[in-house]
LOLOMI-518452 format. One record per residue (C-alpha): residue in three letters; x, y, z. Coordinates in steps of 0.1 Angstrom, whole numbers, plus 5000, padded with zeros to 4 digits. Layout:
% LOLOMI-518452
ALAXYZ
...
% end
This chain:
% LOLOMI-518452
UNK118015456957
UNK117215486994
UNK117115867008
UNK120815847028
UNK122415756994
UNK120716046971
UNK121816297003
UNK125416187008
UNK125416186964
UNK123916526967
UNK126616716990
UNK129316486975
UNK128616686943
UNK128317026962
UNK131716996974
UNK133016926945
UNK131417236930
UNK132817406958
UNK136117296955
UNK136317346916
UNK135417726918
UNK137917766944
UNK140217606923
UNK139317846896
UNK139818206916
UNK143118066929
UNK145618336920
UNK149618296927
UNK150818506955
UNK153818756953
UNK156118606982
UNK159118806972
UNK158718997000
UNK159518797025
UNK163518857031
UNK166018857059
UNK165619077085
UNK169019187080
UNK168019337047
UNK164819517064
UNK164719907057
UNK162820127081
UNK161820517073
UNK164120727096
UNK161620927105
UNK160020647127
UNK162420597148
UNK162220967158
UNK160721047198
UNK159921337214
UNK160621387256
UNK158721487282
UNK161821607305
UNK159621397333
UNK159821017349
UNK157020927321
UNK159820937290
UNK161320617307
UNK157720487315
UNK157020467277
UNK160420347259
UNK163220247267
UNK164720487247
UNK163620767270
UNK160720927253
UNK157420897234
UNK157820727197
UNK156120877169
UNK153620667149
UNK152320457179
UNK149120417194
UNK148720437235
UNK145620327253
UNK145420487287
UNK141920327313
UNK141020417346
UNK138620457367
UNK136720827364
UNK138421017385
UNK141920907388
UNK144121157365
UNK144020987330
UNK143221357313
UNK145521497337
UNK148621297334
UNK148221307298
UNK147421657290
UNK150821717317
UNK152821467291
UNK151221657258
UNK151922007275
UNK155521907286
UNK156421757249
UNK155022127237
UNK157322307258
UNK160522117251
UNK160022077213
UNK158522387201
UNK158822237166
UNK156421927175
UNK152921947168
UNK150621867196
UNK146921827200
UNK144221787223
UNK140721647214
UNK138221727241
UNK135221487239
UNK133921527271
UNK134921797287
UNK133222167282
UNK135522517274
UNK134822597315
UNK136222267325
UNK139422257306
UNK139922627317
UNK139922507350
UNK142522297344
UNK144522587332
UNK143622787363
UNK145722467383
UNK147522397356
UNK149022717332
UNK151422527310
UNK148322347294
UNK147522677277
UNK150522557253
UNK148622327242
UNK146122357206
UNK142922247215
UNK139422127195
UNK136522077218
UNK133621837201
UNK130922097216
UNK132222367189
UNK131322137159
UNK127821977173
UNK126222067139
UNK128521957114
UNK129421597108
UNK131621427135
UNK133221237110
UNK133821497088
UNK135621687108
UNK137621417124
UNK139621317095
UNK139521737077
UNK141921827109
UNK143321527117
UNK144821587080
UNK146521877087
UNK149321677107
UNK150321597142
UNK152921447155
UNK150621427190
UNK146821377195
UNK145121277229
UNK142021167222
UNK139621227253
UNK137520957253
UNK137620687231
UNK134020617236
UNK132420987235
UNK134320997196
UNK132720687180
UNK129220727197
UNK129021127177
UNK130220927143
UNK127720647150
UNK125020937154
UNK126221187125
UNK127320917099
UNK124820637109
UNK127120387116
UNK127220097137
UNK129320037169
UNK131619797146
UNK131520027120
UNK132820287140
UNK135320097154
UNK136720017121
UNK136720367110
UNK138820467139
UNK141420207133
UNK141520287096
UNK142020687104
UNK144820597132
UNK146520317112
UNK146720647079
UNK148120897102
UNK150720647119
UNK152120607084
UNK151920957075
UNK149121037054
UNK148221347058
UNK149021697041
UNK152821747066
UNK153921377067
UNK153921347101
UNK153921027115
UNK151121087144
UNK151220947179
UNK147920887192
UNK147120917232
UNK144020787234
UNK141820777265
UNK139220487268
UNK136620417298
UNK136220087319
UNK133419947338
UNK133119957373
UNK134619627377
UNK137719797357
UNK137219567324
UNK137719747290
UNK134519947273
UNK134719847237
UNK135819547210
UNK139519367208
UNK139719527177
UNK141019887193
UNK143719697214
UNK145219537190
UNK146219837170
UNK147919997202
UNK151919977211
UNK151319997245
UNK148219997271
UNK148920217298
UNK146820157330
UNK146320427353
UNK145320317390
UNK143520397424
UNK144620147457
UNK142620357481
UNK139820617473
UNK141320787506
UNK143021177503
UNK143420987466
UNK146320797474
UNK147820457460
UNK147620607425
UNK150120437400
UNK150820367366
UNK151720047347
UNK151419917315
UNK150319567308
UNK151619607274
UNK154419797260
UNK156219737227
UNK158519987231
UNK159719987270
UNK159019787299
UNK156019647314
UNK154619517342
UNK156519827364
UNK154720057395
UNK155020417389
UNK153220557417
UNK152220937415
UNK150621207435
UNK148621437421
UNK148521797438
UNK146822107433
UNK149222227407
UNK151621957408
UNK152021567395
UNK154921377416
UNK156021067403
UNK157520787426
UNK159220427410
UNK158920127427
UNK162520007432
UNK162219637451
UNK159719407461
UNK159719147480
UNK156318977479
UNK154119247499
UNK157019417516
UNK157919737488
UNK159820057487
UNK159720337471
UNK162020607458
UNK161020937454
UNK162121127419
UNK162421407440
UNK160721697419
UNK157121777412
UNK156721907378
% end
């Protein structure tokens, strides 16, 4: 028996090894599952949103408002009003539905900073705040999911990328790890585990490089509903800022909100026809 034949006997038998124990772990799957969609039954309570009484309510549905138990992405360049634009949409949902449970996780930001903001600002005061910097000596993870279980219906998440690198260092995880863990705790409180059954809409703010290309894995995109771009045309008096969203499950995408952001004020234009470069613009007409 030459050496070819002994090898190509040798991993003929292996496969067949292979193929027998997969044979043997082979368990019937439950299919009866699978039905109509006609027949499909959806919790009520997902199908609830909450409104901003701004422009952004048709930016995110087409409904007119921000769903519950989604997931929102929002990158920019530093500097171009991601924290600002959201904080105005958490503060706004506060203010109109007093019932709603809003909150804002400050990863990078200190107490001065964000009091600032409430100095231009004042309806941010509304909103209930954790800052990272008030829990550096307890476990980052820990505390994530202990308040997170309370219940929200609202959490901006400010950054992305500030959040898993304090669980990496307080649990010892890695980057992928952390990742995972982040899904996992969005993915429960979408569904509505925690101790009020609320199904938690999560706002959460990631950085990009300087060539504007997402910091992170896939794996944090594909648990979002939509991914909300915010961007900068000119670097000039800040102008040609707009929004779009590449991806949107529940409204359009693809569509130029342009805004200006004031002293005190965000004004939010639309982008009503185009015509290869030629475009005009409507303005809403109120700053808010």
């Amino acid at each position: 028996m030459n050496k070819k034949t002994y090898a190509q006997q040798y991993y003929a038998k292996l496969k067949q090894k292979r193929a027998e124990a997969q044979q043997s772990e082979f368990k019937p799957v439950d299919l009866s599952k699978i039905k109509r969609l006609d027949s499909l039954m959806v919790n009520s309570n997902l199908m609830k949103l909450y409104k901003t009484g701004t422009m952004v309510d048709t930016m995110f549905s087409h409904e007119g408002g921000i769903p519950v138990g989604t997931n929102v992405m929002c990158t920019g360049d530093p500097g171009v009003g991601k924290t600002t634009l959201l904080m105005h949409t958490l503060s706004n949902i506060q203010y109109i539905n007093p019932e709603a449970k809003c909150l804002f996780i400050s990863a990078e930001m200190s107490k001065l900073q964000v009091f600032k903001y409430t100095q231009r600002f004042p309806e941010f005061a509304n909103l209930e705040t954790m800052f990272s910097s008030d829990f550096m000596g307890s476990n980052s993870k820990e505390v994530m999911e202990q308040l997170l279980d309370r219940g929200y219906d609202y959490v901006l998440i400010d950054s992305i990328v500030e959040v898993l690198d304090s669980v990496k260092e307080d649990a010892s995880m890695s980057q992928g790890q952390a990742e995972k863990w982040l899904i996992d705790l969005c993915v429960k409180n979408n569904e509505a585990e925690n101790q009020e059954k609320r199904h938690t809409t999560f706002l959460l703010i990631q950085q990009v490089t300087k060539n504007g290309v997402f910091v992170g894995s896939n794996k944090l995109k594909h648990i979002t509903d939509a991914h909300m771009e915010i961007k900068r045309e000119s670097d000039r008096d800040g102008g040609g800022t707009y929004i779009t969203f590449s991806k949107n499950r529940n409204g359009n995408a693809g569509i130029r909100y342009n805004f200006r952001l004031g002293n005190n004020t965000i004004t939010y234009d639309v982008l009503t026809e185009q015509d290869n470069a030629e475009a005009t613009f409507e303005l809403e007409g109120a700053a808010f």
